[in-house]
Every structure is written in C-alpha cells, then in structure tokens.
DSSP file (Angstrom, degrees, kcal/mol; ACC not computed):
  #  RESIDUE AA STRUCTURE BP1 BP2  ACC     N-H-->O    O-->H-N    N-H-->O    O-->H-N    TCO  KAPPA ALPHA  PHI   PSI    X-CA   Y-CA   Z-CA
    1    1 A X              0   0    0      0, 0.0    57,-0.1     0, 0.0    58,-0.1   0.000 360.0 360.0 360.0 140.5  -14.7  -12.9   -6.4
    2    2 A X        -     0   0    0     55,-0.4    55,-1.1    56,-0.2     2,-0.4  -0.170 360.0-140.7 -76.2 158.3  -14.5  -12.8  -10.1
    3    3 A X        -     0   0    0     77,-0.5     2,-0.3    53,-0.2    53,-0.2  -0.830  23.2-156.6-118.8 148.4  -15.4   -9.3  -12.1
    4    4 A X        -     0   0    0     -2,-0.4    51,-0.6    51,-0.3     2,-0.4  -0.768  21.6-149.2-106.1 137.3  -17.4   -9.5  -15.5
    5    5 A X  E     -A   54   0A   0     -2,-0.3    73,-1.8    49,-0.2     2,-0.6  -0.981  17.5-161.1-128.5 148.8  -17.9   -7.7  -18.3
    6    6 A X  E     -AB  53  77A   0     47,-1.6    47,-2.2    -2,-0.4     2,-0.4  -0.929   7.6-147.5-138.8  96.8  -21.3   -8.2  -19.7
    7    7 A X  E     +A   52   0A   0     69,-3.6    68,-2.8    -2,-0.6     2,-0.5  -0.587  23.8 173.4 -65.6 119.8  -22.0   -7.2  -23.7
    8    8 A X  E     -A   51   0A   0     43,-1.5    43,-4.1    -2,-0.4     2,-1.1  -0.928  21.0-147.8-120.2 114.4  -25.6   -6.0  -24.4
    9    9 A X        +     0   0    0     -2,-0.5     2,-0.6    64,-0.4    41,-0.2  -0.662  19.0 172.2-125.7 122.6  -26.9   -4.6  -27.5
   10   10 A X    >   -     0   0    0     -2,-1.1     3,-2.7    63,-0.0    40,-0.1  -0.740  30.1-130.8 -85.1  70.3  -29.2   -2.4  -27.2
   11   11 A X  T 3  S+     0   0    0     -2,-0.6    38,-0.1     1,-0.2    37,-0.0   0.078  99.5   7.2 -33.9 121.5  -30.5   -0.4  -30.5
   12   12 A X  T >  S+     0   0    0     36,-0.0     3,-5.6     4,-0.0     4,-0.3   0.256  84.5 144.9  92.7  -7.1  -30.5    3.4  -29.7
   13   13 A X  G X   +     0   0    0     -3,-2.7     3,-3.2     1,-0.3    36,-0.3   0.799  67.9  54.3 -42.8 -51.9  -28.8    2.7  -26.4
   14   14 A X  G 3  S+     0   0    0     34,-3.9    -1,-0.3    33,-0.7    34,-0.2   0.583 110.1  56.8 -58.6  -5.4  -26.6    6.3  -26.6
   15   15 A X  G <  S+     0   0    0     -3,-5.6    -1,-0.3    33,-0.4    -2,-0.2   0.538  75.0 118.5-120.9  17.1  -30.1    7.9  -27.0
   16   16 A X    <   -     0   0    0     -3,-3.2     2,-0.4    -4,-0.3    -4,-0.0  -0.154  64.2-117.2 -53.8 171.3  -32.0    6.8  -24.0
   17   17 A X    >>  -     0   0    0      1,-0.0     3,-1.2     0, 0.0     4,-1.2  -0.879  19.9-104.0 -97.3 135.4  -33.1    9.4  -22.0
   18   18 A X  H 3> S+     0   0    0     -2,-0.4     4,-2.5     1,-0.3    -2,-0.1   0.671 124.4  52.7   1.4 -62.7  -32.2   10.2  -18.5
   19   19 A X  H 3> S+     0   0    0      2,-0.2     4,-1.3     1,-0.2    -1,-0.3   0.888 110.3  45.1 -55.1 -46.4  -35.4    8.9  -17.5
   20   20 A X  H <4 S+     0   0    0     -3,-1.2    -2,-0.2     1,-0.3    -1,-0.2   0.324 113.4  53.9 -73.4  -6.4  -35.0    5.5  -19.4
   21   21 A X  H >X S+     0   0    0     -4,-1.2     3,-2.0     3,-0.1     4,-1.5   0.886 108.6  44.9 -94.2 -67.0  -31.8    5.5  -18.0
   22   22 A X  H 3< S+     0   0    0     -4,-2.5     4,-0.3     1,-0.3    -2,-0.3   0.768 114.1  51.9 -48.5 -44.9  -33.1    6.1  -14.3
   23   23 A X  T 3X S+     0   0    0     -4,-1.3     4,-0.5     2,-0.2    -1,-0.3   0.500 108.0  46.2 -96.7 -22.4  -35.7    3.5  -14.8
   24   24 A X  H <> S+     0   0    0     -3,-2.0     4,-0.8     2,-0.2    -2,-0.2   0.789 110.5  57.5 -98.3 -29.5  -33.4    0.5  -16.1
   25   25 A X  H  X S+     0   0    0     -4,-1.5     4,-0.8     1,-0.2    -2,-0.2   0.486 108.3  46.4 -74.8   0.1  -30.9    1.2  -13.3
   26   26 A X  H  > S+     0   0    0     -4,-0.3     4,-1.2    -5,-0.2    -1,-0.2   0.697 111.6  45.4-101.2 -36.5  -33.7    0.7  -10.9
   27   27 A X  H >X S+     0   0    0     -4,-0.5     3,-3.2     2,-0.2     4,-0.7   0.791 117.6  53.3 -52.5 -95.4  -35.2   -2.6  -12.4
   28   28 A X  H 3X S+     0   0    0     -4,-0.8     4,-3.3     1,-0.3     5,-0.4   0.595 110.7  41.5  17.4 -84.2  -31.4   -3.3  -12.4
   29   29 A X  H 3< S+     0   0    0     -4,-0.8    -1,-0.3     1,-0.2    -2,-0.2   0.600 116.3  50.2 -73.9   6.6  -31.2   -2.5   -8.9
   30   30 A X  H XX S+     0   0    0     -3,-3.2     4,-1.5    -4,-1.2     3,-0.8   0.776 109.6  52.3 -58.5 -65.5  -34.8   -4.5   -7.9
   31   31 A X  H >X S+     0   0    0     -4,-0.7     3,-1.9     1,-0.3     4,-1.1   0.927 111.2  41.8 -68.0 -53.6  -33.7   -7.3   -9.5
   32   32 A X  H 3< S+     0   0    0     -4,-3.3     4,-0.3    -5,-0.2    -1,-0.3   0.303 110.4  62.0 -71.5   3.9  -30.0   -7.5   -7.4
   33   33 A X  H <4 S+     0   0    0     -3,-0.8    -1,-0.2    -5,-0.4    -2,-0.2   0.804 107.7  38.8 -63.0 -48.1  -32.1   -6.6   -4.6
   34   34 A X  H << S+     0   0    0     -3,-1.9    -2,-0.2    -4,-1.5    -3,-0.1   0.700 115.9  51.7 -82.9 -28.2  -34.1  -10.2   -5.3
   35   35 A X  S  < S-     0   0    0     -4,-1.1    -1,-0.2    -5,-0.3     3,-0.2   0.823 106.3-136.4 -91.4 -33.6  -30.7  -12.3   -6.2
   36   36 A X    >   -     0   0    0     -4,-0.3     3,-1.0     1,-0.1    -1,-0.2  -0.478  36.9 -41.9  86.9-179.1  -28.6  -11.1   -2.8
   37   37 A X  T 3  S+     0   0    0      1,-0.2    -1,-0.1    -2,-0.1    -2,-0.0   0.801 114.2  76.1 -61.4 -37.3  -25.5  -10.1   -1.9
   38   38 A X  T 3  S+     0   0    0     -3,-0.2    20,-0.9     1,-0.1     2,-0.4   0.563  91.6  53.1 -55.2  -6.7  -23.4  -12.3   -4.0
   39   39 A X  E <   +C   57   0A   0     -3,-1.0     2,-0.4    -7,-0.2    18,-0.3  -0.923  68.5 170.2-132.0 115.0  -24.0  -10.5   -7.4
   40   40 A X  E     -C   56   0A   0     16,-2.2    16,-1.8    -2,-0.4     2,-0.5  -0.874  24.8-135.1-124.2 149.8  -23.1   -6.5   -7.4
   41   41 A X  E     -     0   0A   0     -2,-0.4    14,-0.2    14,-0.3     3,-0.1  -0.992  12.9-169.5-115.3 115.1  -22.9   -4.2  -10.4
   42   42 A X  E     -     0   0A   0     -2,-0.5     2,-0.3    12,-0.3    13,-0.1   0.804  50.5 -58.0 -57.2 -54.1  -20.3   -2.1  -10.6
   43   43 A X  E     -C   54   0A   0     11,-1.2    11,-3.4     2,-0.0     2,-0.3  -0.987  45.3-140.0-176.7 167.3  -21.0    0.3  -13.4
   44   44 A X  E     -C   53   0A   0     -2,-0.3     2,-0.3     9,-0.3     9,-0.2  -0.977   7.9-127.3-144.9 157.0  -21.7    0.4  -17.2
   45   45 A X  E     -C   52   0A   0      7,-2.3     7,-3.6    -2,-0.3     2,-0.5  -0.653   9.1-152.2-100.0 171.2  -21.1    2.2  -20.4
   46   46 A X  E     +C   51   0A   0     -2,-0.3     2,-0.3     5,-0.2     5,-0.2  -0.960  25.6 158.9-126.1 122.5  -23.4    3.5  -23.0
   47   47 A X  E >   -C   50   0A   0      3,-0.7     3,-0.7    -2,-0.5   -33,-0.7  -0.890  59.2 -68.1-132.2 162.0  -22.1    3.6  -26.3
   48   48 A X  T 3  S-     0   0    0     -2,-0.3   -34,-3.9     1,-0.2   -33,-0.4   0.725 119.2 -10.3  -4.2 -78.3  -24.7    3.7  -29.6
   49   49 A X  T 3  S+     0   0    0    -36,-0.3     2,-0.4   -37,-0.2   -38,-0.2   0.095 122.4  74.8-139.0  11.6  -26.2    0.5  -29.5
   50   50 A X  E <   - C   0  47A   0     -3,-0.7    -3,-0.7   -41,-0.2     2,-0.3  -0.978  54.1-153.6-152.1 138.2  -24.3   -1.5  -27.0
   51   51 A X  E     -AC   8  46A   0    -43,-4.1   -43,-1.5    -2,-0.4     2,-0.7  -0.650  12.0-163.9 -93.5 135.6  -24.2   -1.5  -23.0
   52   52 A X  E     -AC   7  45A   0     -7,-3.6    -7,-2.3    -2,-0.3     2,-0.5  -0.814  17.0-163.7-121.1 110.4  -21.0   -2.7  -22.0
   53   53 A X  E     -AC   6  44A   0    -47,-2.2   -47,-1.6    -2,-0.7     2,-0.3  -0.799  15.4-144.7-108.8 142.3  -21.6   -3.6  -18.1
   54   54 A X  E     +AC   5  43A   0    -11,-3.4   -11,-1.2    -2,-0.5   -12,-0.3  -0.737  29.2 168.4-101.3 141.8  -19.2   -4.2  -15.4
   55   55 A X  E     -     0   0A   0    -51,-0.6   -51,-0.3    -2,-0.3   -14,-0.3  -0.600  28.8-153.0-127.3-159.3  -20.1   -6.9  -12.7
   56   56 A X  E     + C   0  40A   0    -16,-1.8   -16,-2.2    -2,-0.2     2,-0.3  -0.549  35.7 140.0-153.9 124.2  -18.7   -9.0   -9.8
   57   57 A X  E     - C   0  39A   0    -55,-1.1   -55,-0.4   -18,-0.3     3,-0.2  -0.954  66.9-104.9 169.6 132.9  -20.4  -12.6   -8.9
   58   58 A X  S    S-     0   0    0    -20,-0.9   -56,-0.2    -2,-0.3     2,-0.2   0.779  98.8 -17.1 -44.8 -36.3  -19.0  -15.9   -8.0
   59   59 A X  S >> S-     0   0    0      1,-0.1     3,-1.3   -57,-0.1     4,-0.5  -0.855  77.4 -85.1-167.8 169.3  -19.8  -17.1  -11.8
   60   60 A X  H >> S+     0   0    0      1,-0.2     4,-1.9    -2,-0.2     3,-1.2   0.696 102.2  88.6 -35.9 -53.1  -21.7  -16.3  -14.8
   61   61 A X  H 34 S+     0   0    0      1,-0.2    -1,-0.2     2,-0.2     4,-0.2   0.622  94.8  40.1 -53.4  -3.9  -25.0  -18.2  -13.4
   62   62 A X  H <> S+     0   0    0     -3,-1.3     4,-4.3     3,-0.1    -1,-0.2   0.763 108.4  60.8-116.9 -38.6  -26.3  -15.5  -11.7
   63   63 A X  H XX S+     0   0    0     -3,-1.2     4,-1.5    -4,-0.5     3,-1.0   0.997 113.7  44.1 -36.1 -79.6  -25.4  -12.7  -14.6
   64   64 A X  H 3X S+     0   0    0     -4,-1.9     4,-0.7     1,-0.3    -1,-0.2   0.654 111.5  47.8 -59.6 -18.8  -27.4  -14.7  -16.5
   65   65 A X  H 3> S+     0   0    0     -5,-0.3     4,-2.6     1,-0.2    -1,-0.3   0.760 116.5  51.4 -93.9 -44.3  -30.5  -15.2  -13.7
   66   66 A X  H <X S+     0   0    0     -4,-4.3     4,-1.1    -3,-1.0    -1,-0.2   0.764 107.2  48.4 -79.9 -16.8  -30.2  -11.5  -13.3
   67   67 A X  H  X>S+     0   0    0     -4,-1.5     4,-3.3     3,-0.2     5,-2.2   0.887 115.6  44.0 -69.1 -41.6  -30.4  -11.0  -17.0
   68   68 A X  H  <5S+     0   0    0     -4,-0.7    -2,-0.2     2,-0.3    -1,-0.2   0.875 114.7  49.1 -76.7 -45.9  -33.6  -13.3  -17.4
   69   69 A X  H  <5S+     0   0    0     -4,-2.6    -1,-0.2     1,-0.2    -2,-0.2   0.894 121.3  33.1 -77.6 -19.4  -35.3  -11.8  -14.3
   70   70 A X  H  <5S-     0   0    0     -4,-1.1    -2,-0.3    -5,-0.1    -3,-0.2   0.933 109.7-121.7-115.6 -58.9  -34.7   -8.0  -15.4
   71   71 A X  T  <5 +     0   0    0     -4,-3.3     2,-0.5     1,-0.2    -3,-0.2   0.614  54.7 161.9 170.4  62.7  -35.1   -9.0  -19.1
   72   72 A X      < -     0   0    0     -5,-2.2     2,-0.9    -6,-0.2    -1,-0.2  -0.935  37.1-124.5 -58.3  80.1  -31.7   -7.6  -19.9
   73   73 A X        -     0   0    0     -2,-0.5     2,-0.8     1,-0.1   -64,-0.4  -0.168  25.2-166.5 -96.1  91.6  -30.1   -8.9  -23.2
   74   74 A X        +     0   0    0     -2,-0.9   -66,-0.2   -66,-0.2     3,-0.1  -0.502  21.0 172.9 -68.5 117.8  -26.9  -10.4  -23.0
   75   75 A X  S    S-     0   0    0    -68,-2.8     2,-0.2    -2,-0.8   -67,-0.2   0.451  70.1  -8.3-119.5  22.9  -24.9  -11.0  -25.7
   76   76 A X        -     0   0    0    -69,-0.4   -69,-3.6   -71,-0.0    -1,-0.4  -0.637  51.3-148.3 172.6 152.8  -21.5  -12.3  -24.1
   77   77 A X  B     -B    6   0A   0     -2,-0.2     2,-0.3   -71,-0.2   -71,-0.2  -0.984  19.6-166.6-139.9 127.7  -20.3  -12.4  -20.7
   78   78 A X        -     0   0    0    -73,-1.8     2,-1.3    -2,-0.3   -72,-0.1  -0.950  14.1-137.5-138.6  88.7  -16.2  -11.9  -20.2
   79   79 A X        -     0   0    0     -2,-0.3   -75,-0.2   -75,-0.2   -76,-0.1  -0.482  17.3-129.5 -93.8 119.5  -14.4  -12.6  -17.3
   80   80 A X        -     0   0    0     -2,-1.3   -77,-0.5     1,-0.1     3,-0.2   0.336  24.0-176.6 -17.8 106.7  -11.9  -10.3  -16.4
   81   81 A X        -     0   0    0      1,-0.3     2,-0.3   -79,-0.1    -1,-0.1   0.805  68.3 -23.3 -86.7 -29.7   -8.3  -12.0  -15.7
   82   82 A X        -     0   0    0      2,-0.1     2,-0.7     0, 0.0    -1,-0.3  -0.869  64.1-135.1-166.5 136.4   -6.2   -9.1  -14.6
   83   83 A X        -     0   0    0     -2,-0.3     2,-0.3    -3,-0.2     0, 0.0  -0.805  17.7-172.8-102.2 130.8   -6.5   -5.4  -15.3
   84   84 A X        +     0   0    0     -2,-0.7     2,-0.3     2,-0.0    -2,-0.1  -0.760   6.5 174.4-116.0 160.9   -3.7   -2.9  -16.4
   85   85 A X    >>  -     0   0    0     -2,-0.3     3,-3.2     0, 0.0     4,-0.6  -0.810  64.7 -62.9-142.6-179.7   -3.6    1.2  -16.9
   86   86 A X  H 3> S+     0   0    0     -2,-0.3     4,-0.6     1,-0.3     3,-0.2   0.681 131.7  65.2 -63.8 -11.6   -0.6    3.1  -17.6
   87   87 A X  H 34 S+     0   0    0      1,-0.2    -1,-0.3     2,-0.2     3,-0.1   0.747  82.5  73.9 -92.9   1.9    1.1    2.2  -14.6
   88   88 A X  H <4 S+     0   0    0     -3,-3.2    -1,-0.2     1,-0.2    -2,-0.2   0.835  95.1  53.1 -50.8 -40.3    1.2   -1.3  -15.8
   89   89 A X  H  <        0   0    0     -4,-0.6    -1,-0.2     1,-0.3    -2,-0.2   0.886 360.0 360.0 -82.6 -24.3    4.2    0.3  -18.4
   90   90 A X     <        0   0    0     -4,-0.6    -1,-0.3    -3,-0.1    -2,-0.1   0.376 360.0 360.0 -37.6 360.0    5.9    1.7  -14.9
C-alpha cells in the first residue's frame, strides 16, 4: 500500500502543549477509527509552524476525507517512491 507524507502548516505548531498534542492525536485517532482499516498513520513531526505527517492509504482520497472530517489542514500530500538511509551508500 502506498506511504504519504502529508504537509500541514500549523502557526505555533513547535509550541503546542502536551495537552494539545494529546488531544489532536485523539481526534486523529477518532477520525481513523470512522474511515477503517485502510488509512493508518504512522507518525509525525512537529517543527515551528509545520506538521509534517507520515501516512499509508491506498490513495490520497482518504488523506484528504480524513483531513476534512478531523479539520486538519493540508497543504500537500507526497507519495513516497522509495526510501534510502545510510545503508543505501553500502
């Protein structure tokens, strides 16, 4: 199944709080509750002002259904063709 990466920016994002943090990963996970099995979230980062989240779904039309229902701001969604680390140079 194809992996995502899913841009959001979010002003102040690096200064939520723990709580605001706890509380969007539970809409989050409410919302992928309501959508099924077919769309999982892996993980995200927090940087300043922009959430950079990793997903896995069959194609973007559910990313986006989850975005809309959770009211989530997308500002690009980029799927992932092949991933390398340093044992790619091996």
């Amino acid at each position: 199944m194809p992996k995502y990466v899913i841009e959001r920016e979010i002003e102040g994002a690096g200064q939520l709080s723990e709580d605001d943090l706890q509380g969007i990963s539970q809409r989050s996970c409410d919302v992928l509750g309501q959508l099924g099995p077919q769309v999982q979230w892996l993980e995200s980062y927090v940087t300043d002002n922009k959430v950079f989240c990793v997903y896995i779904a069959p194609d973007e039309t559910l990313i986006r259904k989850h975005g809309e229902m959770g009211d989530f701001p997308i500002k690009a969604i980029h799927e992932v063709k092949t991933m390398i680390d340093p044992t790619t140079a091996e």
